[in-house]
Structures are given as C-alpha cells and as structure tokens.
N, CA, C and O atoms as a CHARMM CRD file, in Angstrom:
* protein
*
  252
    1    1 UNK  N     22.29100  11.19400  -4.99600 PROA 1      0.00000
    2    1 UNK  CA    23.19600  10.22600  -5.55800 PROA 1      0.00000
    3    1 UNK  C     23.99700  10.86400  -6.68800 PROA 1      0.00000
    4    1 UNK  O     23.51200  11.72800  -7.41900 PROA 1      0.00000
    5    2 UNK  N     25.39300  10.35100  -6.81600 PROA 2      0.00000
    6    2 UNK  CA    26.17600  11.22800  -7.99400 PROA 2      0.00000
    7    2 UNK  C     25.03100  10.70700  -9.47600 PROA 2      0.00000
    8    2 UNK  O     24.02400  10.00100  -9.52300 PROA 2      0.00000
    9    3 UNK  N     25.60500  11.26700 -10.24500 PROA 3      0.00000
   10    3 UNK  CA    25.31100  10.67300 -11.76300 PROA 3      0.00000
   11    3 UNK  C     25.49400   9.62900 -11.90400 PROA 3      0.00000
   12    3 UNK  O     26.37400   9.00400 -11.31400 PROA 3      0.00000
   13    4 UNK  N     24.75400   9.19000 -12.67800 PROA 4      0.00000
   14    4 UNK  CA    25.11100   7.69900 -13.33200 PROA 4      0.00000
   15    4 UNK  C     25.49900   6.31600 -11.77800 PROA 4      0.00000
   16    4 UNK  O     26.22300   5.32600 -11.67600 PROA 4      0.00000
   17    5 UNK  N     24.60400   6.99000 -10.93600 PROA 5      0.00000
   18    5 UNK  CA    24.23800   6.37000 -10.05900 PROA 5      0.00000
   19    5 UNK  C     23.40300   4.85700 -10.25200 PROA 5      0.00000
   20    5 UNK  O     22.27900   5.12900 -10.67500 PROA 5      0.00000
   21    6 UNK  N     23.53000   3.70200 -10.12500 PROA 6      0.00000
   22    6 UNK  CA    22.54400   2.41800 -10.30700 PROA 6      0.00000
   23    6 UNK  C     22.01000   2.09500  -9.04100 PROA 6      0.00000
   24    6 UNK  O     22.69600   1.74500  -8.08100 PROA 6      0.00000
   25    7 UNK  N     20.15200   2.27600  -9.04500 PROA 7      0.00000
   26    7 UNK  CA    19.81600   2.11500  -7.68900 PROA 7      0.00000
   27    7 UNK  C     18.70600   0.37800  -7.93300 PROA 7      0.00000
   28    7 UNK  O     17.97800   0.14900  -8.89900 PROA 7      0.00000
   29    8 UNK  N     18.90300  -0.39000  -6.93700 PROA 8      0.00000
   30    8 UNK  CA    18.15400  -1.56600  -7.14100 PROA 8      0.00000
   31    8 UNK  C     16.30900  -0.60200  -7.09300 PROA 8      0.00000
   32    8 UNK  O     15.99700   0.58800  -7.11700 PROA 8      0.00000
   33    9 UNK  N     15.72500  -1.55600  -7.03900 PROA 9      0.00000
   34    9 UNK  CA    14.44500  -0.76200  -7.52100 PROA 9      0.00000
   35    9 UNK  C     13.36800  -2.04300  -6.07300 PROA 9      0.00000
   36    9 UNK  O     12.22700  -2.48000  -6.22200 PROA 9      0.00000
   37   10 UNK  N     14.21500  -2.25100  -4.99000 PROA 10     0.00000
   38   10 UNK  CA    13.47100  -2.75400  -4.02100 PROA 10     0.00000
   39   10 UNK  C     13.26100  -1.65900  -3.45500 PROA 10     0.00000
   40   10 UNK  O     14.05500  -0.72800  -3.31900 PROA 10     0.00000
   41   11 UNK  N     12.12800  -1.74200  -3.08700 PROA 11     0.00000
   42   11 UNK  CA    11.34400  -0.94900  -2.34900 PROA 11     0.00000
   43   11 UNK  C     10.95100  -1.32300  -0.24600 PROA 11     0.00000
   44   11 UNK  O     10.56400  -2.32400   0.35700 PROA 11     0.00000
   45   12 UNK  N     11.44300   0.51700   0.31900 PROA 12     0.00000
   46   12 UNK  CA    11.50700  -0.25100   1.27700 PROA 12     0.00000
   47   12 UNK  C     10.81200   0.14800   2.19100 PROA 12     0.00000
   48   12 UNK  O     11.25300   0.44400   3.30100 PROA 12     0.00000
   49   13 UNK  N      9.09400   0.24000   1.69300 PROA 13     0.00000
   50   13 UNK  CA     8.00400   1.14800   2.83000 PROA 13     0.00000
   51   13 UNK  C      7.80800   1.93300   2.35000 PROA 13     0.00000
   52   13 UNK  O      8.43300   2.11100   1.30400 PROA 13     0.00000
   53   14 UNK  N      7.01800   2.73000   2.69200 PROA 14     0.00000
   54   14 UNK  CA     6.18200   3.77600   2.71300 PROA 14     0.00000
   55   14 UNK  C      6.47100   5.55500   3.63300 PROA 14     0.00000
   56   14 UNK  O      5.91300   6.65200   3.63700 PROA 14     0.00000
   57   15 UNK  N      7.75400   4.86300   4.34600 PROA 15     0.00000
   58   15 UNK  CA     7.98500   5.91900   5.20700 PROA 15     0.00000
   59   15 UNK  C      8.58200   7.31900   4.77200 PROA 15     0.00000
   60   15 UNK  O      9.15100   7.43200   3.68600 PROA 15     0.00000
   61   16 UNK  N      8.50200   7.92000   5.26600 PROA 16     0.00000
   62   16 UNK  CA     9.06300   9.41100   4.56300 PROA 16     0.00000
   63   16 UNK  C      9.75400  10.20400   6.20600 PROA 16     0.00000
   64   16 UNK  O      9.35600  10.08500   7.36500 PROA 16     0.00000
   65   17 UNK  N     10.88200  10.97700   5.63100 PROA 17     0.00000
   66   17 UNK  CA    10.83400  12.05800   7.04700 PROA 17     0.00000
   67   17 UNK  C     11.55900  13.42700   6.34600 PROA 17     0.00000
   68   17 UNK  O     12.23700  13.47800   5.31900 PROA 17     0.00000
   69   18 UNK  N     11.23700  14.32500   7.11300 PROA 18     0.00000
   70   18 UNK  CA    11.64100  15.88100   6.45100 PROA 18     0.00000
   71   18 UNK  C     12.32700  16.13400   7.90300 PROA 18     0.00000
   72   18 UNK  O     11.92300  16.03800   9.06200 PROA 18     0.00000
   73   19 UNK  N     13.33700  16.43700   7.40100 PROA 19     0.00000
   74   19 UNK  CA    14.79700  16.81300   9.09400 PROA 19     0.00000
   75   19 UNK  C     15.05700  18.16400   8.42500 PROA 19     0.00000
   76   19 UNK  O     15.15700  18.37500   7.21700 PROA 19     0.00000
   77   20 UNK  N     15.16100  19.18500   9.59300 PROA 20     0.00000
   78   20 UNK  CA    15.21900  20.78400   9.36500 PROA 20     0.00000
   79   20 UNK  C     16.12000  20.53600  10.79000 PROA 20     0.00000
   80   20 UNK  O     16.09400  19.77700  11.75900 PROA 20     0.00000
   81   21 UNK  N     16.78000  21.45800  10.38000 PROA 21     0.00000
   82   21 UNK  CA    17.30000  22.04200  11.92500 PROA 21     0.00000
   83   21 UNK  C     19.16500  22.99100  11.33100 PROA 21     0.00000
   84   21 UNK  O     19.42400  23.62700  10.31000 PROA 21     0.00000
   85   22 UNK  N     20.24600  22.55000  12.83200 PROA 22     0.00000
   86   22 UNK  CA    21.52400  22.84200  12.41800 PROA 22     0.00000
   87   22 UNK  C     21.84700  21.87000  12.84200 PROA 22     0.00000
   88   22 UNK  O     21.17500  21.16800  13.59700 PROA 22     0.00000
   89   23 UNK  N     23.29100  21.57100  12.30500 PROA 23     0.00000
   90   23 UNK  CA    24.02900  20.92500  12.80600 PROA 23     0.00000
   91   23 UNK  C     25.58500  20.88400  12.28000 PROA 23     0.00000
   92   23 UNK  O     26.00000  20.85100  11.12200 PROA 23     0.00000
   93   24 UNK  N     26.29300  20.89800  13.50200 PROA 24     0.00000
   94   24 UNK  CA    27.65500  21.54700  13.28800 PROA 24     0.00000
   95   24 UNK  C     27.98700  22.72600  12.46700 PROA 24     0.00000
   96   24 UNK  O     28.96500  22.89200  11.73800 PROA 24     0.00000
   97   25 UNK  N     26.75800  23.70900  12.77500 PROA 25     0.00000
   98   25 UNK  CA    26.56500  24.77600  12.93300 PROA 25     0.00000
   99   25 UNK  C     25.90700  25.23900  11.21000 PROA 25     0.00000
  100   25 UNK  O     25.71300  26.38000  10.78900 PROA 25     0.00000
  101   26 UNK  N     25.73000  24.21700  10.64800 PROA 26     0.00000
  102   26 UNK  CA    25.16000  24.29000   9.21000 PROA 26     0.00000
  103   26 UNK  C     23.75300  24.00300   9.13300 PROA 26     0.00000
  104   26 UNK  O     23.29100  23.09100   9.81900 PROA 26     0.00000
  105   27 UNK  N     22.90900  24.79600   8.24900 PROA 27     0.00000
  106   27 UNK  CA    21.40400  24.79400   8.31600 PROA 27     0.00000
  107   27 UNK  C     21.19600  23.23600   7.89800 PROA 27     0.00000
  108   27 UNK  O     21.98600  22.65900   7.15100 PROA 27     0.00000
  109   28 UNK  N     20.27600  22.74100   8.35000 PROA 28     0.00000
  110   28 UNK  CA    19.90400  21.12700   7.40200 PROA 28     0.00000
  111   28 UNK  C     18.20900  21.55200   6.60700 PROA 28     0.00000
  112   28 UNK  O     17.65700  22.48200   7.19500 PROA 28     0.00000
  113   29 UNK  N     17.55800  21.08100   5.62500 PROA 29     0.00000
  114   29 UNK  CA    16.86700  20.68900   5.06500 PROA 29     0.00000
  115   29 UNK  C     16.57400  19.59300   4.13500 PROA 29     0.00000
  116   29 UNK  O     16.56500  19.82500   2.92600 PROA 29     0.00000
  117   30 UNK  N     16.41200  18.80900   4.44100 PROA 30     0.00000
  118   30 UNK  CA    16.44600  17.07000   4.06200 PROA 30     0.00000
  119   30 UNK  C     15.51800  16.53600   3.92100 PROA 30     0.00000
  120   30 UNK  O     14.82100  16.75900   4.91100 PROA 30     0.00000
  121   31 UNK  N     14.99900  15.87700   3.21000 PROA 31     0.00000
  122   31 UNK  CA    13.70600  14.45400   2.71200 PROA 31     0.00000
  123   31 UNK  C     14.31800  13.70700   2.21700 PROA 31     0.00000
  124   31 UNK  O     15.18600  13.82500   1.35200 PROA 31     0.00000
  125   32 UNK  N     13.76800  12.53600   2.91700 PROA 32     0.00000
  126   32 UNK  CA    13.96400  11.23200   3.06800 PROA 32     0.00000
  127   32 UNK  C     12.75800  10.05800   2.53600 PROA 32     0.00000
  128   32 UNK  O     11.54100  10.23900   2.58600 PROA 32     0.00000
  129   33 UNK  N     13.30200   9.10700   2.14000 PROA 33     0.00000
  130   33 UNK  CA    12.09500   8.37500   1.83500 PROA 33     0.00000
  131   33 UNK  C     13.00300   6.82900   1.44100 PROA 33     0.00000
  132   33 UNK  O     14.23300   6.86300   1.41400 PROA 33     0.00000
  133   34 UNK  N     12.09200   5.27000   1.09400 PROA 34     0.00000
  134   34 UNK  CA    12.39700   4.50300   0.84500 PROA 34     0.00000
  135   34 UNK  C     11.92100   3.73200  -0.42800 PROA 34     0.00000
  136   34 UNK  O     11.32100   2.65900  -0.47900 PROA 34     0.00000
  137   35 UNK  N     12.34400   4.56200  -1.46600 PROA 35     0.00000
  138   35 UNK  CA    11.45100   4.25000  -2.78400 PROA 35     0.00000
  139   35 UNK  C     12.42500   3.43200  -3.25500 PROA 35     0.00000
  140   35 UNK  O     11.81500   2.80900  -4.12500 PROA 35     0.00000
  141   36 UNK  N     13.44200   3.06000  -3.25300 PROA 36     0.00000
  142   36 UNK  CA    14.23400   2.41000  -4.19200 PROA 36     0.00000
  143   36 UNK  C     15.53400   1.84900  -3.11200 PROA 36     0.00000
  144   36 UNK  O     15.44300   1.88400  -1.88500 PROA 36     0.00000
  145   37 UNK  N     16.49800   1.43800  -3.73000 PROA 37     0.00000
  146   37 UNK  CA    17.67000   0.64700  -2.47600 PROA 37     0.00000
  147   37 UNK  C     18.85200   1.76800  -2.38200 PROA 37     0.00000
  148   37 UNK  O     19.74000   1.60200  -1.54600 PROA 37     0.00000
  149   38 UNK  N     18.86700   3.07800  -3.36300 PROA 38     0.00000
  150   38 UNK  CA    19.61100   3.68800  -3.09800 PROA 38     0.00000
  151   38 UNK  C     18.77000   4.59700  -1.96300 PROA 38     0.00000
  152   38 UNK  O     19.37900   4.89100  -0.93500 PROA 38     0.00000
  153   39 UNK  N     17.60800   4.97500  -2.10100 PROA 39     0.00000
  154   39 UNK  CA    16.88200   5.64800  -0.62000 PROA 39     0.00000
  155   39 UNK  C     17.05700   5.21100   0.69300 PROA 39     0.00000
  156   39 UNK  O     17.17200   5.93600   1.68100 PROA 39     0.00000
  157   40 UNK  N     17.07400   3.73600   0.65200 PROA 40     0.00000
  158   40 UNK  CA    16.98700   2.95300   1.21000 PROA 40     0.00000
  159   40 UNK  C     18.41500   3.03300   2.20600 PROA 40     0.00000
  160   40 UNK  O     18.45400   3.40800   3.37700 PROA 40     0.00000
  161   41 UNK  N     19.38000   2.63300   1.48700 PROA 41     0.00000
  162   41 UNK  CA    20.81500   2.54400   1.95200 PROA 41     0.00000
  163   41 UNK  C     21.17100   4.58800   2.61400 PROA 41     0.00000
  164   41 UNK  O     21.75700   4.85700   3.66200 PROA 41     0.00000
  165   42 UNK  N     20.71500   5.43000   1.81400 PROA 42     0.00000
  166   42 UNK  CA    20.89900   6.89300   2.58100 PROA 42     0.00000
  167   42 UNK  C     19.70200   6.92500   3.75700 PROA 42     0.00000
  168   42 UNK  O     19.94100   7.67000   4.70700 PROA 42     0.00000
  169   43 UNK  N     18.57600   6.26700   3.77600 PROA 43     0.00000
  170   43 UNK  CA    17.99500   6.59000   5.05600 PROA 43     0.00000
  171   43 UNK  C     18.78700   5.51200   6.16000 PROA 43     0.00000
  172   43 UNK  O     18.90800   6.07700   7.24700 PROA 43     0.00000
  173   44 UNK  N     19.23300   4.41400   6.16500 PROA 44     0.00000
  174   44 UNK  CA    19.77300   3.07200   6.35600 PROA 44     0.00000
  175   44 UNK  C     20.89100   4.21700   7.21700 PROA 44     0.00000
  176   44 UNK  O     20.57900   4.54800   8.36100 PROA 44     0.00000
  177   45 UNK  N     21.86600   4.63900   6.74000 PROA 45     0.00000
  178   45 UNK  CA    22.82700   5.51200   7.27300 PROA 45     0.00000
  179   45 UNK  C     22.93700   6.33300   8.05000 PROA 45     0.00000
  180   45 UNK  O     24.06200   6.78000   8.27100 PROA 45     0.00000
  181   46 UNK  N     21.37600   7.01900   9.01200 PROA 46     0.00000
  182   46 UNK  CA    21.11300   8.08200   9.06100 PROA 46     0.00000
  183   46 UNK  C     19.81800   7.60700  10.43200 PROA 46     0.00000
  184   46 UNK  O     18.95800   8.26400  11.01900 PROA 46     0.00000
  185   47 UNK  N     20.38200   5.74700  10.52300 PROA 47     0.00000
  186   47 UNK  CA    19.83700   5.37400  11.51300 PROA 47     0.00000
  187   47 UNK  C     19.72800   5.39900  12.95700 PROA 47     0.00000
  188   47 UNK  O     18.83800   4.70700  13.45100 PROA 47     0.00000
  189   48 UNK  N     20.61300   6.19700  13.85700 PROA 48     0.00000
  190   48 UNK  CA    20.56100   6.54900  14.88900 PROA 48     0.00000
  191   48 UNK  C     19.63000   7.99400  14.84700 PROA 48     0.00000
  192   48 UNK  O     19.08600   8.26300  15.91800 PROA 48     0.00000
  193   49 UNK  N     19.34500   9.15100  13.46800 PROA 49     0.00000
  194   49 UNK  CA    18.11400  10.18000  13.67300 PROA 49     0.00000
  195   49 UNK  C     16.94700   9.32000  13.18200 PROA 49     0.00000
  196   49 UNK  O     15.88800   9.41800  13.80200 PROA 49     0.00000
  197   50 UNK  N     17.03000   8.39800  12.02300 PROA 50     0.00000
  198   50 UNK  CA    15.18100   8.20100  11.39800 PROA 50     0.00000
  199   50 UNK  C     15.43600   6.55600  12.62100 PROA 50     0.00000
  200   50 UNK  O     16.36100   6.14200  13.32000 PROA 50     0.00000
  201   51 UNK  N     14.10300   6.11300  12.31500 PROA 51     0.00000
  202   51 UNK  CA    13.46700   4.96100  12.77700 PROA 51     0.00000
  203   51 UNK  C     14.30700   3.74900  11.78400 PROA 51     0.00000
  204   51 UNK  O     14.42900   3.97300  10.58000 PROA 51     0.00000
  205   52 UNK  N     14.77200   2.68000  12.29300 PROA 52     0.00000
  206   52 UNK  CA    15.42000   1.90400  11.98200 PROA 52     0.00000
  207   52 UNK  C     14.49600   1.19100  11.56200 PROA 52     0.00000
  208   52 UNK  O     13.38900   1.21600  12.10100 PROA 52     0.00000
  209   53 UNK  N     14.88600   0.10600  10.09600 PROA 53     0.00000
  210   53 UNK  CA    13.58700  -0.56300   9.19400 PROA 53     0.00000
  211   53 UNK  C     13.43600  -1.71200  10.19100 PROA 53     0.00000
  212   53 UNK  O     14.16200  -1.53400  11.17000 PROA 53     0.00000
  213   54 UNK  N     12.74300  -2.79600  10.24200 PROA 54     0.00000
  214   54 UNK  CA    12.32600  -3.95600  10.28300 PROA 54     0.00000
  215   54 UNK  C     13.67200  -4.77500   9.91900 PROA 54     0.00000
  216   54 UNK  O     14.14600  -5.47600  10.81400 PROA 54     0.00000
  217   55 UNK  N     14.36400  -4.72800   8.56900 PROA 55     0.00000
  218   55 UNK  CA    15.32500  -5.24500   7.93700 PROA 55     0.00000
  219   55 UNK  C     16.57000  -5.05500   8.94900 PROA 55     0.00000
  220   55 UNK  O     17.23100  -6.04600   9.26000 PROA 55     0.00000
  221   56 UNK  N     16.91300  -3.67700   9.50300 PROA 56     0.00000
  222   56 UNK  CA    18.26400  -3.22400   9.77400 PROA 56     0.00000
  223   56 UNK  C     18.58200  -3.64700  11.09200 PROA 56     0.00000
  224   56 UNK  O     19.73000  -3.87900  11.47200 PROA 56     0.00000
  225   57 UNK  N     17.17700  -3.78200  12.04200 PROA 57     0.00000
  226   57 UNK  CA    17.09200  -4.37100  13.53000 PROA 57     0.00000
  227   57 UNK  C     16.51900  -5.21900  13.69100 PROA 57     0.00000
  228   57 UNK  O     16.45500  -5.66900  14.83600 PROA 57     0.00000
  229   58 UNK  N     15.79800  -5.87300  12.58400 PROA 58     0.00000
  230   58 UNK  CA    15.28700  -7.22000  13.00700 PROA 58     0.00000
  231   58 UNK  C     14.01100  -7.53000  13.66500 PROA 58     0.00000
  232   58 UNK  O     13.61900  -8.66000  13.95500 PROA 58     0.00000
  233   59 UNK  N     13.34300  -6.31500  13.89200 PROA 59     0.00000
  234   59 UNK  CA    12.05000  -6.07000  14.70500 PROA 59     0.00000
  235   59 UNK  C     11.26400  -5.20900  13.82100 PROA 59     0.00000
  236   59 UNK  O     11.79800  -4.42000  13.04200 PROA 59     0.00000
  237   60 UNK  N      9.95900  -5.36000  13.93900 PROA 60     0.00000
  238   60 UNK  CA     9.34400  -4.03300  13.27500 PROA 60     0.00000
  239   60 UNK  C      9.20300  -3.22300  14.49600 PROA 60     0.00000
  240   60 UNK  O      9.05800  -3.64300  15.64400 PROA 60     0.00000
  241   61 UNK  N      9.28200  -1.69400  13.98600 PROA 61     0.00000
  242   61 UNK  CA     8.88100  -0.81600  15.19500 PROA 61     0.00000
  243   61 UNK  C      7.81000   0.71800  14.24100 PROA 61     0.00000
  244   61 UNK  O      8.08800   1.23400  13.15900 PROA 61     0.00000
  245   62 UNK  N      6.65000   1.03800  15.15900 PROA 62     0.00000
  246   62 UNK  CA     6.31800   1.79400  14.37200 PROA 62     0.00000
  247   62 UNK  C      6.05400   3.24200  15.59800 PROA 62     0.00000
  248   62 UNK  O      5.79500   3.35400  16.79600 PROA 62     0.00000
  249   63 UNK  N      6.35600   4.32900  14.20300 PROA 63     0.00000
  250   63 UNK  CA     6.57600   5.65900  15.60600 PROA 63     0.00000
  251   63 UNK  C      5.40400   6.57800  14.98500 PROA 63     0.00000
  252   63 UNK  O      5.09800   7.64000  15.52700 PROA 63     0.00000
C-alpha cells in the first residue's frame, strides 16, 4: 500500500498464499493474506489466481 495508506481493520480469515512463478515474462514473489480490509481488497483483486472469500461469491468454499 502507498504511504499514508488508511486500512479498515476488518478482518478477513485466516488464509494466507505465497505465488512464485513468471508472468509476462517477470519473476513474481508475493504473500498474501487477509489481516485487515486493505489485504483484503489486494487479495479480493487477484481473485481469478487465490480462492474467492465467502463475501466476494457468496458461498463458502474451502481448498
């Protein structure tokens, strides 16, 4: 998040994911998690690679 970023402080699970790989020809190394609503909203974005919440589809699903 830039600086002086304001993140709500809902919390959204317990889930975590670590994404390695390339893509569009650039190395990735990434962690992910849902500690707060700004985590929340960057994993939220990123929902067609992580598992979509309960909240975003309306279902719980667990992988």
């Amino acid at each position: 998040m830039a600086p002086g970023t304001m993140c709500t402080m809902m919390y959204g699970g317990p889930a975590t994911a670590h994404v390695t790989g390339t893509w569009a020809g650039r190395p990735v190394d990434a962690r992910f998690d849902r500690a707060d609503g700004c985590q929340v909203a960057r994993w939220d974005a990123l929902v067609p690679l992580l598992p979509g919440s309960a909240h975003s589809r309306g279902t719980a699903r667990s992988w």
